[in-house]
TIFIGU-407657 format. One record per residue (C-alpha): residue number from 1; x, y negated, z negated; residue in one letter. Coordinates in steps of 0.25 Angstrom, whole numbers, plus 5000, padded with zeros to 4 digits. Example, Ala and Ser with C-alpha at 12.3 -4.5 7.8 and 13.67 -1.06 7.14 Angstrom:
2
+-----+------+------+------+--------+
! num !   c1 !   c2 !   c3 ! residu !
+-----+------+------+------+--------+
!   1 ! 5049 ! 5018 ! 4969 !      A !
!   2 ! 5055 ! 5004 ! 4971 !      S !
+-----+------+------+------+--------+
// end
This chain:
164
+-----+------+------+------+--------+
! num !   c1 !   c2 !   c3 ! residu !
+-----+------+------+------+--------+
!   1 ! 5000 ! 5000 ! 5000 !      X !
!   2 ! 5006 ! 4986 ! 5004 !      X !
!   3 ! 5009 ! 4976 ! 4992 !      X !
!   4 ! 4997 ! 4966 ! 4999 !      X !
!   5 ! 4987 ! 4978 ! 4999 !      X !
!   6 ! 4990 ! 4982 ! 4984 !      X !
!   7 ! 4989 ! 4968 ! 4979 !      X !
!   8 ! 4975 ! 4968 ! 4987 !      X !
!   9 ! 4972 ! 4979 ! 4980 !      X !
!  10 ! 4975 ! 4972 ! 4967 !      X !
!  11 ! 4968 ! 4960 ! 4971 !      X !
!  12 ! 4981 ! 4953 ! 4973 !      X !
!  13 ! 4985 ! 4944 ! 4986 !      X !
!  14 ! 4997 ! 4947 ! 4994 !      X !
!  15 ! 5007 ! 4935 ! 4990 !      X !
!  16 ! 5003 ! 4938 ! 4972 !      X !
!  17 ! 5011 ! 4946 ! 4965 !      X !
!  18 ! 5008 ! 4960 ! 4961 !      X !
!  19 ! 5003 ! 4961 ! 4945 !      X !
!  20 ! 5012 ! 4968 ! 4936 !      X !
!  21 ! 5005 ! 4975 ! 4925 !      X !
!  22 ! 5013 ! 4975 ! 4913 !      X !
!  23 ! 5006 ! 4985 ! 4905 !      X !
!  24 ! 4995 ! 4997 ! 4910 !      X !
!  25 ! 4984 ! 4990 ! 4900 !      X !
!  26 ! 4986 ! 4977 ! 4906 !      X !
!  27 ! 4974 ! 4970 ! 4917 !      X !
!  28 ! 4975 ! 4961 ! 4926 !      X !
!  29 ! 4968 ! 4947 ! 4924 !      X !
!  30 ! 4960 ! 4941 ! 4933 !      X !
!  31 ! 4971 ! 4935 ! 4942 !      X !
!  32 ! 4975 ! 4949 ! 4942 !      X !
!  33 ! 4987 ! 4946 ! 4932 !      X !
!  34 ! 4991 ! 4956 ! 4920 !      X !
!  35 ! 4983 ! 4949 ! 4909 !      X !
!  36 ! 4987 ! 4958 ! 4898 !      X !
!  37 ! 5002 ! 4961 ! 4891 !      X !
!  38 ! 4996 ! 4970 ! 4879 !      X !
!  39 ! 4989 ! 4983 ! 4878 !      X !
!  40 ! 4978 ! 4978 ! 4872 !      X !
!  41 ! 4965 ! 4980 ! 4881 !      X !
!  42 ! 4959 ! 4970 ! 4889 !      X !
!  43 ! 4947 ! 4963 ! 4883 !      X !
!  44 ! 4939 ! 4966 ! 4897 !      X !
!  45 ! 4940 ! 4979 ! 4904 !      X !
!  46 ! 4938 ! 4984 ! 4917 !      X !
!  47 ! 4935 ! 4996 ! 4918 !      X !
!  48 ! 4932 ! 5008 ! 4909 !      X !
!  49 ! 4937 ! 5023 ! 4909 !      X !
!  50 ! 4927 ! 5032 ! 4910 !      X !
!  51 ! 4927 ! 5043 ! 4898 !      X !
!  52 ! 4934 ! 5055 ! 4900 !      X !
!  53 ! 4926 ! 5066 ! 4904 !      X !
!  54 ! 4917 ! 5054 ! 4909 !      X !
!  55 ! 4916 ! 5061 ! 4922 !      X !
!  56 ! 4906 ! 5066 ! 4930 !      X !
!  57 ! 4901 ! 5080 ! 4924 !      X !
!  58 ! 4898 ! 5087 ! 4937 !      X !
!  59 ! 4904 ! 5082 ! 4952 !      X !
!  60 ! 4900 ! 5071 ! 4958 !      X !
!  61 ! 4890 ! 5077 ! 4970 !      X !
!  62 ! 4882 ! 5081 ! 4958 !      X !
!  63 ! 4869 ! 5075 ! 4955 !      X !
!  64 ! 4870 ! 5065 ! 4945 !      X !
!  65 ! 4863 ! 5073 ! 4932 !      X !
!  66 ! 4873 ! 5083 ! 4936 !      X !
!  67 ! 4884 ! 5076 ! 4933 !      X !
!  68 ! 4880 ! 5071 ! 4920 !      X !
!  69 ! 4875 ! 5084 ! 4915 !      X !
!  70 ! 4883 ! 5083 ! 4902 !      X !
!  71 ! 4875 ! 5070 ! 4899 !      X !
!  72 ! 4863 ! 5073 ! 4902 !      X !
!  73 ! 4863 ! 5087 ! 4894 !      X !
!  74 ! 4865 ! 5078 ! 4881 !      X !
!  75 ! 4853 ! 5070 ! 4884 !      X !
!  76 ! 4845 ! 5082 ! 4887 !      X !
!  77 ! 4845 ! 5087 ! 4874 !      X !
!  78 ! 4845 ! 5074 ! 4868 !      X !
!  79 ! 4834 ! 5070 ! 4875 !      X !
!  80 ! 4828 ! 5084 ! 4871 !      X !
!  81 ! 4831 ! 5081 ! 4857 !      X !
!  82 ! 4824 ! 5068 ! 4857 !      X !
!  83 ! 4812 ! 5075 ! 4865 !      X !
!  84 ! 4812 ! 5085 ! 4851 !      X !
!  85 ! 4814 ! 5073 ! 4841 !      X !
!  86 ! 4802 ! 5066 ! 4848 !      X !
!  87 ! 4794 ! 5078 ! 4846 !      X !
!  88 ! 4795 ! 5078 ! 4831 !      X !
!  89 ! 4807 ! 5089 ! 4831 !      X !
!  90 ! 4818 ! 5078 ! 4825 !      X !
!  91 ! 4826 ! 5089 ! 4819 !      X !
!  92 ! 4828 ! 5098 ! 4831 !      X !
!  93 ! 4828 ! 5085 ! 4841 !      X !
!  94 ! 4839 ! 5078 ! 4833 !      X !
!  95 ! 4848 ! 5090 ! 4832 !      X !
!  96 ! 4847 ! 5092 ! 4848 !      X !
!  97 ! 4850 ! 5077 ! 4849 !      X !
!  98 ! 4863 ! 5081 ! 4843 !      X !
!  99 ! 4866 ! 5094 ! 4848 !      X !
! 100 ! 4865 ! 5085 ! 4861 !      X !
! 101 ! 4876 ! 5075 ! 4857 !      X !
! 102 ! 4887 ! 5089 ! 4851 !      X !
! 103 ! 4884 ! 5094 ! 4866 !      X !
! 104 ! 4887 ! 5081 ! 4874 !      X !
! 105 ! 4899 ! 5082 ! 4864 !      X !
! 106 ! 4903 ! 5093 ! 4867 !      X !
! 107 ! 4902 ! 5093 ! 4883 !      X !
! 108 ! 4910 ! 5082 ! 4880 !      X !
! 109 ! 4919 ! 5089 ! 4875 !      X !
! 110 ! 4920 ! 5100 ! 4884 !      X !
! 111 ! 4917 ! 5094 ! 4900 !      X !
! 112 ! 4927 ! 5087 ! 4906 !      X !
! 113 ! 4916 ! 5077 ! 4912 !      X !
! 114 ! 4903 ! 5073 ! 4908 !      X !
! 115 ! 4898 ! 5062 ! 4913 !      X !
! 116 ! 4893 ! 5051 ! 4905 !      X !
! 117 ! 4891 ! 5058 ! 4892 !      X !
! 118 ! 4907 ! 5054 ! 4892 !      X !
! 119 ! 4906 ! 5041 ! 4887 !      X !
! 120 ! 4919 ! 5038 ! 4879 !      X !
! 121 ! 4931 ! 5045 ! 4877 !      X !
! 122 ! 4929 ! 5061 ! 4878 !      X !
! 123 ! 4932 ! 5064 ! 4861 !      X !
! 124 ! 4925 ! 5051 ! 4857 !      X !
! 125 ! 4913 ! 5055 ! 4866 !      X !
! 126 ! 4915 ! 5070 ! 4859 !      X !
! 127 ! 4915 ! 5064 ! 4844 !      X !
! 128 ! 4905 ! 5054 ! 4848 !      X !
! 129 ! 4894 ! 5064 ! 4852 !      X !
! 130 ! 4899 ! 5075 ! 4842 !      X !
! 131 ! 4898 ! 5065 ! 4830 !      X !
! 132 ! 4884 ! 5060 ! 4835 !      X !
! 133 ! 4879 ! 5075 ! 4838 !      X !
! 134 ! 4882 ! 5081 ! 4824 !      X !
! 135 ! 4877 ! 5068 ! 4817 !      X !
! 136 ! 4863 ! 5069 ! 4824 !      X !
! 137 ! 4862 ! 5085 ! 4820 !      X !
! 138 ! 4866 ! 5082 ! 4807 !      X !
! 139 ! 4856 ! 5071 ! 4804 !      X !
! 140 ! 4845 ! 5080 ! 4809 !      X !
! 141 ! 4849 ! 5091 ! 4802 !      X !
! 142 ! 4847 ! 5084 ! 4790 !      X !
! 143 ! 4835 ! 5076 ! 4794 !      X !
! 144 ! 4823 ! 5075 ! 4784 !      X !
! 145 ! 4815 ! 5083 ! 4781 !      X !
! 146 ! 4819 ! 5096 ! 4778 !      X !
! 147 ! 4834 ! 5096 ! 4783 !      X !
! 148 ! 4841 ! 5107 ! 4790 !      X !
! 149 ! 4854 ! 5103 ! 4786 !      X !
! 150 ! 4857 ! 5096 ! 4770 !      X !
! 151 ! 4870 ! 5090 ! 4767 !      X !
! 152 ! 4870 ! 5087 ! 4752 !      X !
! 153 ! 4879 ! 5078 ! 4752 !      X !
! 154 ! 4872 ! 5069 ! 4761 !      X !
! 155 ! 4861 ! 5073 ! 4752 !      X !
! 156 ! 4868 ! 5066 ! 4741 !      X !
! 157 ! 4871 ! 5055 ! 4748 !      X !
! 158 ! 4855 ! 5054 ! 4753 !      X !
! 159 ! 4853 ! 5053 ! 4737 !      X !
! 160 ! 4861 ! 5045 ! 4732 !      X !
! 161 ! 4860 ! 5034 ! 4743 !      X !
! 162 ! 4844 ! 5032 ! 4747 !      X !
! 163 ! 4836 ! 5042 ! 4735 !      X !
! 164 ! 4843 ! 5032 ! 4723 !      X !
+-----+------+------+------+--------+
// end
């Protein structure tokens, strides 16, 4: 490539000089200048990463539900859990609601792509939905009344704060 059609390319006439970039954080101002010296990052961005894994979950030629099929499995049965909570089965709705957010960690976990439940980095995604997954079966495990799951502690604590 000719020095003229690479400083085209950059946005650069023929006769300015080429930009020397001192570190690889640093961006060009609007003059096309190196603004930047440090390696903090730039109060504007422009661009982002995709996640990892945040590629499609089946080719391209496939039809669009296909190759978001990790995503739209975690909200069938969420909306499934809803569809249960709504008709007066909280208990079982609520723990499907969950179990919902354990399996989108787990294909997380274990699919190299899956489409746009990636949505950050693949183990904050992971922890993220793992954490909010248990949560949610814990809490309807020990909904009232008539619990299926009793932690005395918590019990305790349930006491001694509000029955006082």
């Amino acid at each position: 490539m000719s020095a003229e059609a690479e400083g085209n390319r950059r946005g650069t006439g023929a006769g300015e000089p080429e930009i020397e970039v001192r570190d690889p954080v640093s961006a060009p101002d609007a003059e096309g200048r190196p603004r930047r010296i440090t390696r903090r990052f730039p109060l504007f961005t422009r661009d982002t990463a995709r996640p990892e894994g945040g590629g499609r979950a089946a080719p391209g030629d496939a039809p669009a539900p296909a190759r978001q099929w990790p995503m739209l499995a975690v909200l069938a049965v969420v909306g499934l859990g809803l569809l249960l909570t709504a008709f007066d089965a909280f208990r079982i709705g609520t723990i499907l609601i969950g179990v919902a957010l354990l399996g989108g960690a787990v294909l997380r976990w274990l699919l190299p792509g899956v489409g746009m439940l990636a949505v950050r980095s693949r183990f904050t995604d992971i922890v993220t939905y793992g954490v909010l997954g248990c949560v949610i079966v814990l809490l309807a495990l020990m909904a009232q009344p008539k619990p299926w799951l009793e932690i005395p502690f918590l019990d305790d604590a349930l006491h001694f704060t509000i029955r006082s």
